[in-house]
N, C-alpha and C positions, 0 to 999 in steps of 0.2 A: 548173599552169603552172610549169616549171621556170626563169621567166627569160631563159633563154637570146636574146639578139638578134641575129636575121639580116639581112644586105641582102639584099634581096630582088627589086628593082626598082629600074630608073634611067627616068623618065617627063621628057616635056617638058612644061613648066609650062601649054602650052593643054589638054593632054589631064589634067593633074589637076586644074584648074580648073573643068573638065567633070565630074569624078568626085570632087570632094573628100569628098564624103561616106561615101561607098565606100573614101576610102583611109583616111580619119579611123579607121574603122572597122577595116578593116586591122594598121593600127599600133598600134592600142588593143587590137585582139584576140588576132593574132597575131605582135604583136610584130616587123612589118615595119621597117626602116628606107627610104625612098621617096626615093631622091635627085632631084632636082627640075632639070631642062637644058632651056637655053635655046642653040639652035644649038650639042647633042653637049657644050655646057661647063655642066660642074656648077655649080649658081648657090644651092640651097640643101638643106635635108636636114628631111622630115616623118621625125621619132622618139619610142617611148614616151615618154609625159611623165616617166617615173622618170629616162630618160635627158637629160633636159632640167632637171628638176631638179638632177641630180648637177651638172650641168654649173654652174647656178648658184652653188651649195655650195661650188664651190671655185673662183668668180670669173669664169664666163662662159667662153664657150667658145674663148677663146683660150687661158687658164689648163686648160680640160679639154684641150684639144688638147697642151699642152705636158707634161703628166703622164701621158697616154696615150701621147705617142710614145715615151718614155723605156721605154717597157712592148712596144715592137715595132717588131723592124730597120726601117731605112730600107727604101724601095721600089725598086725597081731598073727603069733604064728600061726603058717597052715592057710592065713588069708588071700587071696589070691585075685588081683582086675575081674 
């Protein structure tokens, strides 16, 4: 495994609550990212635990969010993964 982390799925939280086991797995294996919507709006994000820890490492994830974006232009509207 080279690491590497993909998004790979945006699910609504009744349907992976139906399959969490299957995504658990997923994200553990092959290193999915599973953003989790609730009516089309993003609400939370199943990621490698490595990615979950970094995040802690440097103050939770408003602190990881704030040193990632530093690392990649803003989005532009209408842009979309």
């Amino acid at each position: 495994m080279d690491g590497k982390i993909e998004i790979t799925q945006n699910m609504r939280v009744a349907d992976a609550r139906a399959n969490i086991t299957e995504l658990i797995s997923r994200v553990r294996l092959l290193r999915w990212i599973v953003v989790l919507q609730n009516r089309r709006t993003p609400m939370a994000a199943l990621v490698p635990i490595e990615l979950g820890e970094a995040a802690k490492k440097v103050g939770g994830a408003d602190r990881a969010v704030e040193i990632l974006s530093k690392h990649f232009p803003a989005e532009t509207p209408g842009e979309e993964d």
